[in-house]
N, C-alpha and C positions, 0 to 999 in steps of 0.2 A: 504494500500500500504506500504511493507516495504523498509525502507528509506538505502542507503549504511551506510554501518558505518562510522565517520569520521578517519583519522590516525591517531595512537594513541598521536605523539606529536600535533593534534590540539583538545586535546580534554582539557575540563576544567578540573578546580580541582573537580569540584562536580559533575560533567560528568565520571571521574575514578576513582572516590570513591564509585561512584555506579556500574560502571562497572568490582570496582575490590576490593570488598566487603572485610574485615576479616571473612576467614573464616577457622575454625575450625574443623581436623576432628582425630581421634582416631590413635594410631601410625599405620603404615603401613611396615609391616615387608619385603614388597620389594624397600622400598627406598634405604637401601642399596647398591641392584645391580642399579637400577637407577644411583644414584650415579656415578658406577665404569663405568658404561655405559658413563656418560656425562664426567668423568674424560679422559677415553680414545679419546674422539670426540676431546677434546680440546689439548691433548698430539699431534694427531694428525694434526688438525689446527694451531698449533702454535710452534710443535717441543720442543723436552724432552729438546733439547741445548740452550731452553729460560726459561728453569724451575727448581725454586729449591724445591720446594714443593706444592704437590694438598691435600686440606683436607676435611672433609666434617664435617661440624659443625653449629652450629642450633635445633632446635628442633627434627629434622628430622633425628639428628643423635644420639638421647640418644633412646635407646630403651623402648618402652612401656609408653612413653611420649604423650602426647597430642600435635598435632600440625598446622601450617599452613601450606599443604601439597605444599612447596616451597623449593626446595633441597639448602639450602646453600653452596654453596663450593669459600674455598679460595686459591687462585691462586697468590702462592708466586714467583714471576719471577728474574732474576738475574738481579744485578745491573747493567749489560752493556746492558738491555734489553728495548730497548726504549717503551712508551709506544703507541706509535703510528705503531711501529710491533705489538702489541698486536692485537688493534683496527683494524688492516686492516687485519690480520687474523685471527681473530672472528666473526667479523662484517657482516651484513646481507651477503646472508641469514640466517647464524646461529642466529644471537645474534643480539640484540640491544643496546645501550647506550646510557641512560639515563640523563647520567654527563660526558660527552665526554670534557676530558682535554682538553685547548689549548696548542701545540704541543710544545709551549717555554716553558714550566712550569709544569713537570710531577706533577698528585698530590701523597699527602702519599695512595690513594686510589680512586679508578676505579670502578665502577660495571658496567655489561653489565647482560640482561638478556635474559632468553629465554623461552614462552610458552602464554605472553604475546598476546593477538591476538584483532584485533579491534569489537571482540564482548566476549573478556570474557576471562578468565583462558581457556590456552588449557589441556589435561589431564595429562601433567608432567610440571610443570615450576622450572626451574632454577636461580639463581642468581650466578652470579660469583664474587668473590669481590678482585680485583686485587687490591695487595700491593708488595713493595722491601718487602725481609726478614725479618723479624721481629718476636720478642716473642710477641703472638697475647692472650689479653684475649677472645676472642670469643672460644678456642680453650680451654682455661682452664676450665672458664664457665662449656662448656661440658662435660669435664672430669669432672669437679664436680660433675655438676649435674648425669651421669654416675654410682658416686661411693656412692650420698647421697640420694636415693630413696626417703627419706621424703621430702627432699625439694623438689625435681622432681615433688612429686606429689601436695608440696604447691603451684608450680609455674602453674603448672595444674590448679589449683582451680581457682588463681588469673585471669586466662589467661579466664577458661570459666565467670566467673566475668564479667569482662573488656568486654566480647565481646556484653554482651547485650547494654552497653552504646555504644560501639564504632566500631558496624560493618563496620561502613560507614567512621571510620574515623582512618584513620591507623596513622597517629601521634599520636591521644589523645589515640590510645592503645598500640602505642611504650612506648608512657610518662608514661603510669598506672602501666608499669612495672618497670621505674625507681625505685624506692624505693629497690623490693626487687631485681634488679639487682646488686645495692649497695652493701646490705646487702650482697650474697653471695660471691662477691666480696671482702669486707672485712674480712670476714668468710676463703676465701682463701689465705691472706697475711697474716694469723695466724700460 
């Protein structure tokens, strides 16, 4: 007999680590449009006159990279733009939030996501990571990684590495990449 699935906010931590595995797969040369598809959805949901810039940054946007097939984009909104406009027009059914500010206290950062489904990754998932304006290194990162082919492909190696220990555990394979996040990192303030 199969059982409902429970909502995703009542599931454990070891409950959506299994359910939402690291996983790993070859670049995919239609993420791009992907992308400009979920950038227009959200233009539209939330209007151009709350936006100061859409980007799309991540794995998913170095070409020929290996990645977690998860579209990152960051959604830099203006400073008179509260974040609770955001949340009420993104929010289901589009989108979900995860780390839903309380309404006194914007943070420096927001994410909502979408493809998320209470049996598994649907076939496109999205993260959005609302921030005010700002020079963002996730956005450098990529360009780095972009113009430095050998590291791209070091962080490949690291990444297929990491994930035999840590399918299941997507901090201990955020943490395995510290190191050489660092590294490039400082590599770029050179």
């Amino acid at each position: 007999m199969n059982s409902i699935p429970k909502p995703l906010g009542q599931l454990t931590s070891a409950e959506r680590a299994m359910l939402f595995p690291v996983v790993l797969v070859e670049y995919n040369p239609e993420w791009p449009s992907w992308y400009e598809e979920e950038k227009e959805n959200i233009v539209r949901l939330l209007g151009v006159e709350n936006i100061v810039r859409i980007s799309h940054y991540g794995s998913t946007a170095v070409p020929g990279l290996l990645a977690k097939p998860i579209i990152d984009i960051l959604l830099e909104i203006k400073d008179e733009t509260a974040f609770d406009k955001v949340f009420t027009s993104l929010y289901p059914p589009e989108y979900m939030c995860p780390n839903r500010p309380p309404s006194s206290k914007p943070p420096l950062h927001m994410m909502m996501v979408k493809g998320y489904t209470p049996t598994g990754f649907a076939d496109r998932v999205f993260m959005i990571h609302i921030r005010y304006p700002g020079v963002w290194e996730e956005l450098q990162f990529r360009d780095y990684l972009i113009a430095n082919p050998d590291d791209a492909a070091e962080y490949a190696a690291l990444k297929r590495r990491l994930l035999i220990e840590f399918e299941h555990d997507l901090h201990g394979y955020t943490e395995g990449k510290r190191d050489f996040v660092l590294r490039i990192r400082e590599k770029m303030t050179r």
